[in-house]
C-alpha positions in Angstrom: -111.4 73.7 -141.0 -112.4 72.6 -144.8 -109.6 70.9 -146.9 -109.9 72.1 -150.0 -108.1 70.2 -153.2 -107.9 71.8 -156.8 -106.2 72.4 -159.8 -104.8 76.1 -160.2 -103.2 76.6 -163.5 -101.6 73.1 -163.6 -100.4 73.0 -159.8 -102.6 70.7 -157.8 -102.8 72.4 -154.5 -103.9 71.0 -151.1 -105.2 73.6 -148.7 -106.0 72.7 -145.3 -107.8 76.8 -144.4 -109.1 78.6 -147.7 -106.0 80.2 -148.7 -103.7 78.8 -146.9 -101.3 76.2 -148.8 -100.5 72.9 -147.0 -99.1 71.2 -150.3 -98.5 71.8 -153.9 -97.4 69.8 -156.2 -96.1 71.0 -160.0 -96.9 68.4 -163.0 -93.2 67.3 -164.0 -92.2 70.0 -161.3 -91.7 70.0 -157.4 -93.7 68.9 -154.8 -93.7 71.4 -151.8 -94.6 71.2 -148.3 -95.7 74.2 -145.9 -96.2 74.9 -142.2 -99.0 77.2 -141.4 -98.8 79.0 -144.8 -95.1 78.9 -145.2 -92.3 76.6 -147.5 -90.5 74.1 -145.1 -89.7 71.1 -147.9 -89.4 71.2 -151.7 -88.5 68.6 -154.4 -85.8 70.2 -156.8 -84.5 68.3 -160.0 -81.4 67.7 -157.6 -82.9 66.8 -155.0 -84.7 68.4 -151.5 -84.6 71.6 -149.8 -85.0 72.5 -146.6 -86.1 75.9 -144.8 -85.6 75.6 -141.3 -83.8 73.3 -139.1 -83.7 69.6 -140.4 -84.4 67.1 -137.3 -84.3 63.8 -136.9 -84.8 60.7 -134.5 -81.6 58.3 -134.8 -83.7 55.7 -132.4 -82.0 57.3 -129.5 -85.7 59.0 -128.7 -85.6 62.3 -129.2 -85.2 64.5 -132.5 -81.8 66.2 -132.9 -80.9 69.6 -135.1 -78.6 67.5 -138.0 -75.7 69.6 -138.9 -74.0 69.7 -142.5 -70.6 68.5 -143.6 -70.7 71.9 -145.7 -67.2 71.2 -147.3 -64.6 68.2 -147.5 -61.2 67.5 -149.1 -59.1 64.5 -149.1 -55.6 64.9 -150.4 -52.1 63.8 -151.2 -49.7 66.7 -150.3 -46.5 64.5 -151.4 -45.2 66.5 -154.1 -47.8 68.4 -156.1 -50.8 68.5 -154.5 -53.5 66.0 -155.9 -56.9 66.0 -154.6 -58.5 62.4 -154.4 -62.0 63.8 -153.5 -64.0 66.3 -152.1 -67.3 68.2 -151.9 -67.2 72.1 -151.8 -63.9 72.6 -152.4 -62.7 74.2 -155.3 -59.1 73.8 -154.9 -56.0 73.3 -152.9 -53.1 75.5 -152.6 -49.9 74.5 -151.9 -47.9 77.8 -149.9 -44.6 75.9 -148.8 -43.7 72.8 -146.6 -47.1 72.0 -144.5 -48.7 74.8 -145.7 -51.4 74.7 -147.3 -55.0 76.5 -148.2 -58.4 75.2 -149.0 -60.4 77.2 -150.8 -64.4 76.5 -151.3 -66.3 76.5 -154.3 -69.0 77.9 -152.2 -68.6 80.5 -149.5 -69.7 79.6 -146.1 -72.2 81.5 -144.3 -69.4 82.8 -141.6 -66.8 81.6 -140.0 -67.8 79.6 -137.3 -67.4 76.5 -138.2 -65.8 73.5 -137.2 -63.1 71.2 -138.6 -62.5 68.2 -138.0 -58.9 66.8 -140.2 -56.3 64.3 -139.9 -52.9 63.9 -141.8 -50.7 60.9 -142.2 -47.6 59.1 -144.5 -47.5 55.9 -146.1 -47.3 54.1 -142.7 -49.0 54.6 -139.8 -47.6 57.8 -138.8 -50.4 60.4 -137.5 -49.6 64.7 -137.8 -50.9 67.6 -136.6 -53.3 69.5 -138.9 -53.6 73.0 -137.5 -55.8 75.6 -138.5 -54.0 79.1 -139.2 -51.0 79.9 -140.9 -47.3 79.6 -140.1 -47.3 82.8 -138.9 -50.4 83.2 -135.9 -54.0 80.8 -135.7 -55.4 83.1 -138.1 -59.4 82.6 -137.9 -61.3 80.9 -140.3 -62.7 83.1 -143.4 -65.8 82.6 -145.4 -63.9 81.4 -148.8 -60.6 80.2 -147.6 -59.5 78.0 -145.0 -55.1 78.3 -143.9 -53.9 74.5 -142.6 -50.5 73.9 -141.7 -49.3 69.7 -141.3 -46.4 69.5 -138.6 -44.9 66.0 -137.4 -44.1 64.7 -134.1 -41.5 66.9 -133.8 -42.8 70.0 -134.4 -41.6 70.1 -138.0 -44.0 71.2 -141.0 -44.4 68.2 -143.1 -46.2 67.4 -146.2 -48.3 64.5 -145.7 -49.3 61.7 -148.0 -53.3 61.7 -147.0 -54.4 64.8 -145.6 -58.2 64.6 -144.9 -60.6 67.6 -143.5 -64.6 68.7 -143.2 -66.0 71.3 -142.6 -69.3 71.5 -140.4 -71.7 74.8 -140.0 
């Protein structure tokens, strides 16, 4: 094995075989890691990505697969719909009483994902947030995602804080 380090056309390049990159890094530009020839980690102006499966030990010994919140939304659903914040999703749209669709800015890759949501008034009063419409559990699609709030009672409600993520 020779490491070889040089300067090609303004890219500093670390080879650990001849011709096989191990890391290059771009003057002004991204720094990017490889495994056995290919890109696993590059800087970006915005930030890192990642090709392949991001692990990570939490201290609990062993490295774990990390999954992505790929979309959120928390909203008021009192009256016209205001969103408060979210990541990934482009809007809300208010269908009727408790019904309600998020749409992403950015499609998922399918629709098996998971969502985890919560809904509530002004007190401390707790609804149902169900995935689907009013008519049938329709499933999940790629750039849309049907919720309907109910309370206690089974009747569709619209809640004060309604909160969701979306994991993939």
């Amino acid at each position: 094995m020779a490491l070889k380090l040089f300067n090609d056309s303004g890219v500093a390049k670390l080879q650990a075989n001849d011709g096989e990159e191990s890391i290059t890094a771009t003057a002004n530009g991204a720094v990017k890691l490889y495994y056995d020839n290919a890109e696993k980690l590059a800087t970006t102006s915005t930030g890192v990505d990642v090709t392949g499966d991001l692990k990570f030990n939490s201290g609990y010994g062993s490295a774990a697969t990390a999954y992505g919140v790929r979309a959120w939304v928390n909203f008021n659903a009192s009256g016209t719909v205001s969103v408060r914040g979210s990541g990934n999703v482009s809007s809300v749209t208010d269908n009727g009483v408790g019904y309600f669709t998020i749409n992403f800015a950015t499609a998922m890759p399918d629709g098996n994902y998971s969502v985890g949501s919560w809904a509530r008034n002004n007190t401390t009063t707790v609804w149902n947030v169900t995935v689907g419409s009013l008519t049938s559990l329709a499933a999940p699609s790629t750039t849309a995602l049907p919720i309907f709030c109910r309370d206690d009672g089974r009747a569709s409600v619209d809640p004060t804080y309604v909160t969701l993520n979306i994991i993939r």
